[in-house]
C-alpha positions, -999 to 999 in steps of 0.1 A, spaced: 201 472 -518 187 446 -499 146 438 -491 142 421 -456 110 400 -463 85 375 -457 61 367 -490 32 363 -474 31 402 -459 10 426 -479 31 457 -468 62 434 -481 42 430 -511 37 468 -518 73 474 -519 80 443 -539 51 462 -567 71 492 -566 102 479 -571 89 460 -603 69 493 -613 102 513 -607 123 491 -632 142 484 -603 146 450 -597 179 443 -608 189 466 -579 173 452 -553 181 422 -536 149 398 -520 162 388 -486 135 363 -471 133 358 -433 105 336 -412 94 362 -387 64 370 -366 45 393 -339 59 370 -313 92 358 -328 110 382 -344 140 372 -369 175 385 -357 176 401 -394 149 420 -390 156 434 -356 189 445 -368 174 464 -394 144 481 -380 142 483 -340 103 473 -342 108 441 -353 89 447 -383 90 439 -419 98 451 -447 129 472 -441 154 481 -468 185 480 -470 206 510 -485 237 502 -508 256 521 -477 245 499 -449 216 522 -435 180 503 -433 146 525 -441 112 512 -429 82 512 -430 66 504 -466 51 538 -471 89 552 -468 102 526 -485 81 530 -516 84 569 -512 123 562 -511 123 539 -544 97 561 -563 122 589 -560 153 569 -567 139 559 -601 122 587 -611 87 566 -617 64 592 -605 41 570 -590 33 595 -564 29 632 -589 30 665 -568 -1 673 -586 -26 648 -565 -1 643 -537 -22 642 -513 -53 625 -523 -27 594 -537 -14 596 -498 -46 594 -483 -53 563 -503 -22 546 -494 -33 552 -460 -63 544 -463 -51 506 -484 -27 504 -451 -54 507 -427 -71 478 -446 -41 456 -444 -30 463 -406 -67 452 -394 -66 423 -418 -34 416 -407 -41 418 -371 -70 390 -378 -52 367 -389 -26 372 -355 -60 364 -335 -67 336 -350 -33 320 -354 -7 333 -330 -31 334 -301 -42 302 -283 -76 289 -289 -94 299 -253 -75 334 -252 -91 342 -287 -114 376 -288 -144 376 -314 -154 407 -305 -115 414 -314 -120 401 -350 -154 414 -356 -139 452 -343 -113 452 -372 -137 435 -400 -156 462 -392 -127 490 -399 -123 472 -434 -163 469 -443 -163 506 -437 -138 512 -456 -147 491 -483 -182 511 -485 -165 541 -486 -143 533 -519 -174 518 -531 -199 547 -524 -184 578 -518 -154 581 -545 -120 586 -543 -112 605 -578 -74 594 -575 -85 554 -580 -86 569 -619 -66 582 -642 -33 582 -644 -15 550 -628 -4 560 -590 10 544 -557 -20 549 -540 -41 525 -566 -14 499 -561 -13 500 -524 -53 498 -524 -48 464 -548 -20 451 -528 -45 455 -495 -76 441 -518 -54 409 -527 -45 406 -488 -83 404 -485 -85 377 -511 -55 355 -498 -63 357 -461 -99 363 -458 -116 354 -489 -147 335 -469 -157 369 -454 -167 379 -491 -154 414 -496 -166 418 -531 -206 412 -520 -226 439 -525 -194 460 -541 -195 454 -578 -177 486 -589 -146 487 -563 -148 449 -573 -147 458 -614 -120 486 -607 -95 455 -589 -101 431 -611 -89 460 -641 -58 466 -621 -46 426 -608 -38 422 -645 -9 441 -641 25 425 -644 37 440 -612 10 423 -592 10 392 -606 44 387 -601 39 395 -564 9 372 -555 15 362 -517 23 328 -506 18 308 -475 
C-alpha cells in the first residue's frame, strides 16, 4: 500500500499514528508530495478527486480517503481494535470532534499564508479560533469519558489535532487556563507512535 502525503498535515499525521499503532508499517509505503489548497500535486488528484491529502493506496490500485476512512480501513486490516464496538460511538464523536479542531486550525494557517496580505480576513481567523477555544473548553470542562481507559483512535486523533495546535499555533496558548486536557496530552505524546510522527515544516 502506498500513503500519499505531505508531513506537515495533521490528518496525514493521524494515519501515519495508526499505521505505527497497527504494526503496520512495513506494509505501507510513505509517498511524499508538495501540495496545497491552491496547487494541487498531480499525485494527489489522481488518487482522490478533491485534491486532498492523505489518500491510500490499496495493494490493488484502488485509493481510499479521507483520514477517518483511512484509519477505519487500517484498524480493521490489522485487527488493532483501536475503534471497540463497545464505545463506538463516543470514540467517533471524538475523532470528529479532534477533526474539527484540525480543519479550523488548518484553515488558519491557509489565511495567513496562501492568501495575499490586503485580501486577509481577521474576522476569518478569529471565527475558527473560536470553533477550537470552544472546543477546547468543552474537553476541558464537560468530559468526554472515552479520553480514558483503554487506548482508542479517538484519543489519538484528539493528540494528533492538540500537536497541530502546538506546531502551527503555539502563540495563541491553547494550554492557558486548561490544565487537565493539558496533563491528559502531555500523558499521551510520550507514545512511540506520536513521537515518531511529529510534523515538519
Amino acid at each position: 500500500m502506498k500513503l500519499i502525503f505531505s508531513p506537515a498535515s495533521p490528518f496525514v499525521r493521524k494515519v501515519r499514528v495508526m499505521v505505527h499503532e497497527a504494526a503496520l508499517s512495513e506494509r505501507v509505503e510513505d509517498v511524499a508530495v508538495t501540495t496545497t489548497a491552491l496547487a494541487t500535486d498531480p499525485a494527489v488528484r489522481a488518487a482522490n478527486p478533491l485534491g486532498k491529502i492523505p489518500a491510500l493506496i490499496l495493494d490493488n490500485g484502488q485509493a481510499i480517503f479521507d483520514s477517518r476512512v483511512i484509519c477505519r480501513y487500517l484498524d480493521d486490516l490489522s485487527g488493532a481494535g483501536l475503534y471497540p464496538s463497545d464505545r463506538l460511538w463516543d470514540v467517533l464523536t471524538l475523532e470528529a470532534l479532534a477533526d474539527g479542531i484540525m480543519e479550523s486550525a488548518v484553515l488558519m494557517v491557509y489565511e495567513t499564508r496562501l492568501r495575499p496580505e490586503e485580501q486577509r480576513s481577521a474576522q476569518w481567523v478569529d471565527a475558527q479560533w473560536s470553533k477550537i477555544t470552544h472546543a477546547l473548553d468543552a474537553l476541558e470542562t464537560d468530559g468526554f469519558p472515552v479520553m480514558e481507559g483503554a487506548l482508542n483512535f479517538g484519543q489519538l486523533a484528539l493528540a494528533c489535532a492538540l500537536g497541530y495546535l502546538d506546531f502551527r499555533h503555539d502563540a495563541l496558548a491553547w494550554r492557558e487556563g486548561r490544565p487537565a486536557l493539558s496533563d491528559w496530552n502531555k500523558e499521551l505524546q510520550d507514545r512511540t507512535s506520536l513521537k515518531n510522527t511529529i510534523p515538519s515544516n
